[in-house]
Each structure stands twice: as structure tokens, then as C-alpha cells.
C-alpha positions as CSV (number, residue, x, y, z in Angstrom):
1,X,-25.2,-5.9,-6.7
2,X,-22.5,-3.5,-7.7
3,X,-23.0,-2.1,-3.9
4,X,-21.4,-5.3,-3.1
5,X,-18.6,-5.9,-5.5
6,X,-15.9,-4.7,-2.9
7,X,-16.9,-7.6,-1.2
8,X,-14.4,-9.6,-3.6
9,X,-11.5,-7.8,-1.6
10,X,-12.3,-10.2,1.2
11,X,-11.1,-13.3,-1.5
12,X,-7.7,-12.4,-0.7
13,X,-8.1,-13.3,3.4
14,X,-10.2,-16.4,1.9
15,X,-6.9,-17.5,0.5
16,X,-4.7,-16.6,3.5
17,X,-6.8,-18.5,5.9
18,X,-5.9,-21.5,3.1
19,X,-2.9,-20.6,3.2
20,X,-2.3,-20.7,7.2
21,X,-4.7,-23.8,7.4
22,X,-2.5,-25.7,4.8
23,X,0.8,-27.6,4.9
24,X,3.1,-28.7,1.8
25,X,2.5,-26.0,-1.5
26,X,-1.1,-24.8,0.1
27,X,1.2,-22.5,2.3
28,X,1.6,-20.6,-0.7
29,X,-2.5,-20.1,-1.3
30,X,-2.5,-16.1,-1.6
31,X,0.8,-15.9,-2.8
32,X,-0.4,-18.1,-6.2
33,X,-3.6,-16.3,-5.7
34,X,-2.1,-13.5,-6.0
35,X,0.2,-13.0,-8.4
36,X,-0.8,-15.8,-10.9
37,X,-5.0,-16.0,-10.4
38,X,-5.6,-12.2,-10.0
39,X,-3.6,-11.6,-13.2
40,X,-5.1,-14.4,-15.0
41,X,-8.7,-12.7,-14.0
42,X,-7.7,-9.2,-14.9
43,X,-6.5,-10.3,-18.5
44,X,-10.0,-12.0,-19.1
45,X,-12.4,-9.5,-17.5
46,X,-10.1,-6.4,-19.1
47,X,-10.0,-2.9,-18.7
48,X,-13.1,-0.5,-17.2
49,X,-12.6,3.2,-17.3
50,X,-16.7,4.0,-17.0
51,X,-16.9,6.6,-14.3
52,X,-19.8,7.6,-11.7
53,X,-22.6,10.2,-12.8
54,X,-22.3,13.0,-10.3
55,X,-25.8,11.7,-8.7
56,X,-23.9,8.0,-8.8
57,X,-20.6,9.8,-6.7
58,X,-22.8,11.7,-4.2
59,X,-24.9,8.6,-3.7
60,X,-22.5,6.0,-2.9
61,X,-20.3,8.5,-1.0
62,X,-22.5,8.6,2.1
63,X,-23.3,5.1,1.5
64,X,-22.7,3.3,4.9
65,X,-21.5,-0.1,3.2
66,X,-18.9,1.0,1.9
67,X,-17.2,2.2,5.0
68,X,-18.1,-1.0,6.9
69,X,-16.5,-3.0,4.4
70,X,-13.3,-1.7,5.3
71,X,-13.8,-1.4,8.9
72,X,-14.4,-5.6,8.7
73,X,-10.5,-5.8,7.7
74,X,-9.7,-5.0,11.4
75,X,-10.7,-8.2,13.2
76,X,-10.3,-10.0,10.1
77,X,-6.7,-9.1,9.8
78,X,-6.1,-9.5,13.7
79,X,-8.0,-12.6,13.3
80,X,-5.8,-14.3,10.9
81,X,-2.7,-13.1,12.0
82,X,-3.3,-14.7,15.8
83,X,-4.4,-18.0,13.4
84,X,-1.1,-17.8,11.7
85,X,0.9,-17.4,15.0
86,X,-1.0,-19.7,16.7
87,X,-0.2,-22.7,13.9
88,X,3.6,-21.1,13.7
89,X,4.1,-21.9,17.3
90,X,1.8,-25.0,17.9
91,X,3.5,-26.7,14.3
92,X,5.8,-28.2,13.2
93,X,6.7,-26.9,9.0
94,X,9.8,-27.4,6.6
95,X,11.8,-24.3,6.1
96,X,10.0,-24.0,2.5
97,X,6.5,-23.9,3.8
98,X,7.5,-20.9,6.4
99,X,8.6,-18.7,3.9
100,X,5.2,-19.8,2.1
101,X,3.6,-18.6,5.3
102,X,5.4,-15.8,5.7
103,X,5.2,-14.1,2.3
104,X,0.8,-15.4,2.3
105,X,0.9,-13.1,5.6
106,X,3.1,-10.4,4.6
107,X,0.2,-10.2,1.4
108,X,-2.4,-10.2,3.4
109,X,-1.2,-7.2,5.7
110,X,0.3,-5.5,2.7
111,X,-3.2,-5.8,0.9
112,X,-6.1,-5.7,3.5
113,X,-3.8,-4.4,6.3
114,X,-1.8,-1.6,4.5
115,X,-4.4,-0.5,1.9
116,X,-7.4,-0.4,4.4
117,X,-5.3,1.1,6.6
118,X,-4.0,3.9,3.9
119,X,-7.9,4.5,2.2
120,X,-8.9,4.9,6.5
121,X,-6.1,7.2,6.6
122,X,-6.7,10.1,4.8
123,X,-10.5,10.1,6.7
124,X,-11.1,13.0,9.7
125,X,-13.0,11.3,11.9
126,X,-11.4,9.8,14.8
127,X,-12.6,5.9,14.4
128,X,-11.0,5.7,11.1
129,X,-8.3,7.1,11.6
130,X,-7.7,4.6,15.0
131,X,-8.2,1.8,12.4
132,X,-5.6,3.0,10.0
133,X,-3.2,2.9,13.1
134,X,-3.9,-0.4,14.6
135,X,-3.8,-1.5,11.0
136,X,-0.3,-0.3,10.5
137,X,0.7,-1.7,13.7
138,X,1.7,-5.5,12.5
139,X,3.2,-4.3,9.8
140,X,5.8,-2.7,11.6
141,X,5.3,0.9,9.6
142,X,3.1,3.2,11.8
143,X,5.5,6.3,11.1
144,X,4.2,5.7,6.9
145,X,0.4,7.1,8.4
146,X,2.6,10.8,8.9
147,X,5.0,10.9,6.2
148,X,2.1,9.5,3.4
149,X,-0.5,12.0,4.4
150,X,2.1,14.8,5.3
151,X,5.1,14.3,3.2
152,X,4.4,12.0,0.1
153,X,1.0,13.9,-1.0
154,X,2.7,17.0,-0.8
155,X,6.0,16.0,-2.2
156,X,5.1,13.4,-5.0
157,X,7.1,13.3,-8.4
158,X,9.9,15.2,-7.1
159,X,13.4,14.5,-5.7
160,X,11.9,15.3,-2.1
161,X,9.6,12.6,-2.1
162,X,11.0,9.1,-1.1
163,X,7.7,6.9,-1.9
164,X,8.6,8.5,-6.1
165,X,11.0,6.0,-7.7
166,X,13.5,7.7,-10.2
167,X,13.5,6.9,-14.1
168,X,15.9,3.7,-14.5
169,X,16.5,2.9,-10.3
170,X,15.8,-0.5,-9.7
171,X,13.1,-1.7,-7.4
172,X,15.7,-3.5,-5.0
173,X,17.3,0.1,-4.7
174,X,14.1,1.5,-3.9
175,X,13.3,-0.5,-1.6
176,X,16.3,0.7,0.4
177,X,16.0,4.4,0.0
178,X,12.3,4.9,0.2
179,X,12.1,2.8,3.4
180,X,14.8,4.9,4.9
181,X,14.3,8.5,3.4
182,X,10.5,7.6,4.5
183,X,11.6,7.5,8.0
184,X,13.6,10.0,8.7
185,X,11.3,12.5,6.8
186,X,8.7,11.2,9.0
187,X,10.7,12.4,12.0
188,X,11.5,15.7,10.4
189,X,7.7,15.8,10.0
190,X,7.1,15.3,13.7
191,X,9.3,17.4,15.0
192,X,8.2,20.6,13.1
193,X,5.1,19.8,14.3
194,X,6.3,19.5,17.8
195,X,7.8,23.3,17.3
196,X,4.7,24.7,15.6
197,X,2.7,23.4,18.9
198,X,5.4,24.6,21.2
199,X,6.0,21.0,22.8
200,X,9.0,19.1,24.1
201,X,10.2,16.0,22.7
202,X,8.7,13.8,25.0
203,X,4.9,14.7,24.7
204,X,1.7,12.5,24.6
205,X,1.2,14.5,20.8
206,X,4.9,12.9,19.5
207,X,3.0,10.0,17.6
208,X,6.4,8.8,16.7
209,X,7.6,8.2,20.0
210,X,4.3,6.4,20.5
211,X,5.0,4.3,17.2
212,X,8.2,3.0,18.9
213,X,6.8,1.7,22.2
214,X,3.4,0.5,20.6
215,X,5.2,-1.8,17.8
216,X,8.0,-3.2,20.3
217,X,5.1,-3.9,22.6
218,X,3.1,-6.3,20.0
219,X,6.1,-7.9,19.1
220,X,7.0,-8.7,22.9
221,X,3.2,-9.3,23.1
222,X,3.7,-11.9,20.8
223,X,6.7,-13.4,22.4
224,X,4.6,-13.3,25.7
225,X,2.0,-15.5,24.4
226,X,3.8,-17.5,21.9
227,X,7.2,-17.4,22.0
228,X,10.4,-15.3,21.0
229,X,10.5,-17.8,17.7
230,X,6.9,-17.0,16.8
231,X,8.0,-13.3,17.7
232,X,10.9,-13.4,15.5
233,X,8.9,-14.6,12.6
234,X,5.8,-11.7,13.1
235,X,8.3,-9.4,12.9
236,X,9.9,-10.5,9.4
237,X,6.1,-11.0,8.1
238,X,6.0,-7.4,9.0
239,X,9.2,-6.6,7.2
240,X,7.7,-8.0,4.0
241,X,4.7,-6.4,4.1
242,X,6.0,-3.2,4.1
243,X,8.4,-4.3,1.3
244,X,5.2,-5.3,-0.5
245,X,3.6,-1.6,-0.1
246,X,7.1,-0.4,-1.2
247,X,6.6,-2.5,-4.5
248,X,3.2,-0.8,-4.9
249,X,4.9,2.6,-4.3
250,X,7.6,1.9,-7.2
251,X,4.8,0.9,-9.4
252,X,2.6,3.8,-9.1
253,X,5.1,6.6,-9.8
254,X,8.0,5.2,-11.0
255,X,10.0,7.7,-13.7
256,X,7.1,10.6,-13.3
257,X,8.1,13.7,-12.7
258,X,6.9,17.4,-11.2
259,X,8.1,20.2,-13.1
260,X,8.7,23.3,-11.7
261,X,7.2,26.7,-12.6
262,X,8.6,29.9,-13.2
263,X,7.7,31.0,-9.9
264,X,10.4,28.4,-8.8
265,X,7.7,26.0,-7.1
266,X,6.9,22.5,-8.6
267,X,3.5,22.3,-10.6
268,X,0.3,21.2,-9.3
269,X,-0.1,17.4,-8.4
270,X,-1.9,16.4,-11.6
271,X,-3.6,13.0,-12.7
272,X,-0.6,12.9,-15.0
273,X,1.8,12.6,-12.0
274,X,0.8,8.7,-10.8
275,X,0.6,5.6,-13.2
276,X,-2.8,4.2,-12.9
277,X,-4.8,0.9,-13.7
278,X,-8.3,0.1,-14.8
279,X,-7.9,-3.6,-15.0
280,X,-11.4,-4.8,-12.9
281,X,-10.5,-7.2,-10.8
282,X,-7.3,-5.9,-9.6
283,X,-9.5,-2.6,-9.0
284,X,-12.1,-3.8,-6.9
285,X,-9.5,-6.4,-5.1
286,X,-7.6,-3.4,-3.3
287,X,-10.4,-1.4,-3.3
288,X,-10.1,1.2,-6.3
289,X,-6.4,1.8,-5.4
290,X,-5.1,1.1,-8.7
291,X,-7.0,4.4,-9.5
292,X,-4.0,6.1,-8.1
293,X,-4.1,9.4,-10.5
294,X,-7.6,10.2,-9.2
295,X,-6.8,9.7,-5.5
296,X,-3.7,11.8,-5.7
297,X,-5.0,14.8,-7.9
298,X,-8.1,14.8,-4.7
299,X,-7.0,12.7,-1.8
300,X,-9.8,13.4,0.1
301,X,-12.0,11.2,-2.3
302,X,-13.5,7.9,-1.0
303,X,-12.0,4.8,-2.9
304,X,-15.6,4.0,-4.3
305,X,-16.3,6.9,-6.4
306,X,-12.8,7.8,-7.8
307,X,-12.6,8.3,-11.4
308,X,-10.3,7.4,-14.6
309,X,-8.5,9.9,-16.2
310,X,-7.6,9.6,-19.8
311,X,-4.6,11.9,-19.7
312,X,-3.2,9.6,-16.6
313,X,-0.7,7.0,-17.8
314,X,-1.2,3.5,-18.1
315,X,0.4,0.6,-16.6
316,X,0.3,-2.0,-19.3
317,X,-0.6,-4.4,-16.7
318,X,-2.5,-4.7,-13.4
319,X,-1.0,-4.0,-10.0
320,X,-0.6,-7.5,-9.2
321,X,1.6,-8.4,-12.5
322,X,3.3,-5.1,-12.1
323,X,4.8,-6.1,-9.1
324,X,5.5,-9.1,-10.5
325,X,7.1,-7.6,-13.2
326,X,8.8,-4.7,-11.2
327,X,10.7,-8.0,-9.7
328,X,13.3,-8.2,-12.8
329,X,14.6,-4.7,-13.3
330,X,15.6,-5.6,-17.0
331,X,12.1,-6.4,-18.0
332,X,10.5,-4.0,-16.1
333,X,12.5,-1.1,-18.0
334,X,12.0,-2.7,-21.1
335,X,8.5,-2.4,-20.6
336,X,7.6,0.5,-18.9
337,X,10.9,3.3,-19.8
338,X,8.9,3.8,-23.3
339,X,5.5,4.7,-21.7
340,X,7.5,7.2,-19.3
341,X,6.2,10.6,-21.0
342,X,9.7,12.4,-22.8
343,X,9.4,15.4,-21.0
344,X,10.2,13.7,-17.7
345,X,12.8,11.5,-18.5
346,X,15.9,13.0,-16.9
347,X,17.9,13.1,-19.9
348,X,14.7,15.2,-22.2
349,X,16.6,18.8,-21.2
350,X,20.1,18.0,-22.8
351,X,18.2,17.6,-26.3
């Protein structure tokens, strides 16, 4: 049975298809769901920081399940999405109950789009990694597979790294400069690869040039077969769900810093470096991603056998209330400036 637990994770497109199905306040199925039930259920299960026996790790690592249950996401996601389109185009809803819609299907790419598509991500082989792409494609942020794997791993907790949010900036203020500094460092990415491979600008290996014909093209796709309304509003679902995965990337390393060495370089990514969360039901709902610290200090590490580190800090809360809370800038620093450890705080050197 605990084989199956991740199984859970498919609760949240349970509550989207209620969502997309419904009309009135059931438009807003997975965003209750969400951010009131999940919470609610994390608070009364608690905490689990038990880790996997070596034997336990090696076992469930090759363990085919676990692979297939994020491969499922694919036509699940696709499948709901052309459902929600489909009733966008064919029906007939009060301005309220689209932006019910809207935010229920920019969660539901942000969680078992986005995630799936980041755990699939950081896998070598081929299929995966397709996934991961077509995954990103809806949500309008294809360049993020680049700049996370190549820029973010390599750059987190320092001034470099856009997805790091700085001790006392706001999450609205985030939003705006990771989403931009992402992209362009994404470019710069590409294009030193480009020059290390001795390739022109226009090659079939410039993945971002690719990212900027395939997302236009499902966008006019779905003008094609819906209309340019139903386009219009697959595009800001889109928007939203990258805004949601931009809420997750405040949360995670918001105030934590990279000091450097004497040699002038910044210190080894360390568990210390993302904030993580062993609430249990928040865990196995986005697939072990809460265990943030683990996955950054070994990226390479499936999302089913990464541990808990007792050095890492602790968000007081789950990832779902977290976002929630990261939502009122005064509360969130009234809550979370005191757990950010002294020696990173910006102001620690003048004392």
C-alpha cells in the first residue's frame, strides 16, 4: 500500500474535472480543494520526517510504478484541459465562474502539469524528458525546462539566480523579476550553448527558438478548433500557472542565502540552502516536492526516495498554506523573517 500512496496526487485532477464539470461556486472545486482541504489535512495528519533504509531507496528507485504514475499526468492533463476548453467554448458562465475556471486550471497545470513536468525533467532518458516538454507546453513556460536544470541548480541562493527570492521582497515583486530574469537567462543559456557547439542561431538544436513556434502553435491550435475567445482564455490559464510555480519558487528559497568562500566562489548547494516541508499530505500530493532541500543538495534523486534533513529549515506550514500565506506580504514576513537563519539576512555583516 505505501507503493501506491502517490496515487493521492491524482485527487487534485479529481477536483478539477469538478471543477470544469460544475457551474455556480463548484467552478472553484480545486481551488477550495486546494488551499483550504489540503491544509486542513496536513494540520491533522502532521509532520513525517522518517526516511528510506538504504535497501528501502534502492528498492523503490527502480520500481516501475513510480515512473508510470507520473507518466499518467500526460493525457490526464491534456485530457482535462481539451474538457475545460471544450465547456469554455460550448457554455455559457458569469464572469465569476470563469475566473473560478481559470485559476482550478491554472492549479492543475501548476501542480500535475508543472511539477510532473519538473520531477521528468531532471531524468536522461529521452521519453521523460519529451513528457516534461509537452507538459510545459500549456503552461506557456517551456524555456523554465533550460534555465531550472541549467541556471537555477547551479545558481540557487545567490544574487544570480532569479527563481531565489531576496530576504524582505514581496511575492508580487517576485513574480515580476523572476519571470523575466528567468527568461532572459534562459536565452543567455541557449546561446552559450549554441557557441560551445559551433551553431548558428537558427538551428534545429536552438530549443528556444523551438519553444516560440511550438507554444504560439497550441494557442492558434486552440483558436483553430475552438475559437480565438477560448484561445484567449488558455492562454491566461497559462499565465497563472506559471505564476503559481513562481509562488512555489518564493516559498522554497525565500531569504536563504549562498555564502562565498575564500576562494571567491559561493559554497556548496547545501540542504540548508532550500526551505522544506514534511507535512504528509502536501508531500505525497506534489509528489515529495516539498522535500525541496534533498532534491537540490542531489537533483538527480527520484521524488520517491528523497530524504529529510534536520539541518534544512522548516516552513511552519505546508506548501499549500504557504502560498496562501506568501499572498499577504505583511504576514508572510511576520512569519517567516524570524526562521530566516541570521547569518543570511542581508543586514547580519554590519553587526
Amino acid at each position: 500500500m505505501k507503493d501506491i500512496k502517490y496515487l493521492f496526487a491524482y485527487t487534485v485532477p479529481l477536483a478539477a474535472y469538478m471543477s470544469f464539470m460544475g457551474t455556480g461556486i463548484w467552478t472553484y472545486a480545486l481551488v477550495i480543494y486546494a488551499f483550504i482541504f489540503i491544509p486542513f489535512l496536513d494540520v491533522v495528519t502532521g509532520e513525517g520526517d522518517r526516511n528510506l533504509s538504504d535497501d528501502d531507496a534502492q528498492y523503490k528507485k527502480t520500481k516501475w510504478i513510480f515512473d508510470w504514475m507520473l507518466y499518467v499526468n500526460l493525457p490526464l492533463v491534456f485530457g482535462l484541459l481539451f474538457l475545460l476548453l471544450s465547456n469554455i467554448h460550448g457554455g455559457e458562465y458569469a464572469p465569476y465562474e470563469l475566473v473560478g475556471l481559470a485559476l482550478s486550471g491554472g492549479i492543475l497545470l501548476a501542480t500535475n502539469g508543472i511539477n510532473v513536468a519538473h520531477e521528468l525533467g531532471h531524468r536522461a532518458p529521452y521519453f521523460e524528458r519529451f513528457i516534461s516538454k509537452a507538459l510545459y507546453v500549456p503552461c506557456l513556460y517551456m524555456h523554465f525546462y533550460i534555465e531550472h536544470n541549467f541556471g537555477h541548480h547551479i545558481h540557487v541562493a545567490t544574487p544570480e539566480d532569479g527563481a531565489t527570492a531576496k530576504y524582505n521582497q514581496n511575492l508580487y515583486s517576485f513574480w515580476v523579476s523572476s519571470v523575466f530574469k528567468q527568461y532572459v537567462h534562459a536565452w543567455k543559456l541557449q546561446f552559450q550553448l549554441l557557441e560551445r557547439q559551433k551553431l548558428p542561431f537558427v538551428s534545429v538544436k536552438n530549443d528556444m527558438l523551438w519553444y516560440h513556434v511550438i507554444q504560439p502553435l497550441y494557442l492558434v491550435a486552440v483558436g483553430v478548433v475552438f475559437s480565438t475567445e477560448t484561445a484567449l482564455f488558455a492562454a491566461g490559464v497559462g499565465v497563472i500557472s506559471f505564476l503559481f510555480l513562481e509562488s512555489i519558487n518564493y516559498i522554497e528559497h525565500y531569504g536563504l542565502r549562498r555564502m562565498k568562500t575564500a576562494s571567491g566562489r559561493y559554497e556548496r548547494v547545501q540542504p540548508h540552502h532550500s526551505w522544506n516541508s514534511d507535512f504528509n499530505v502536501g508531500r505525497i500530493a506534489l509528489y515529495e516536492l516539498t522535500r525541496h532541500s534533498d532534491h537540490h543538495f542531489k537533483s538527480s534523486k527520484k521524488y520517491q526516495t528523497l530524504n529529510s534533513h534536520q539541518e534544512s529549515p522548516q516552513l511552519p506550514l505546508g506548501y499549500p498554506a504557504s502560498i496562501l500565506l506568501s499572498f499577504f506580504p505583511p504576514l508572510w514576513f511576520y512569519v517567516m523573517n524570524p526562521r530566516v537563519p541570521a547569518a543570511m539576512k542581508p543586514d547580519y555583516a554590519s553587526h
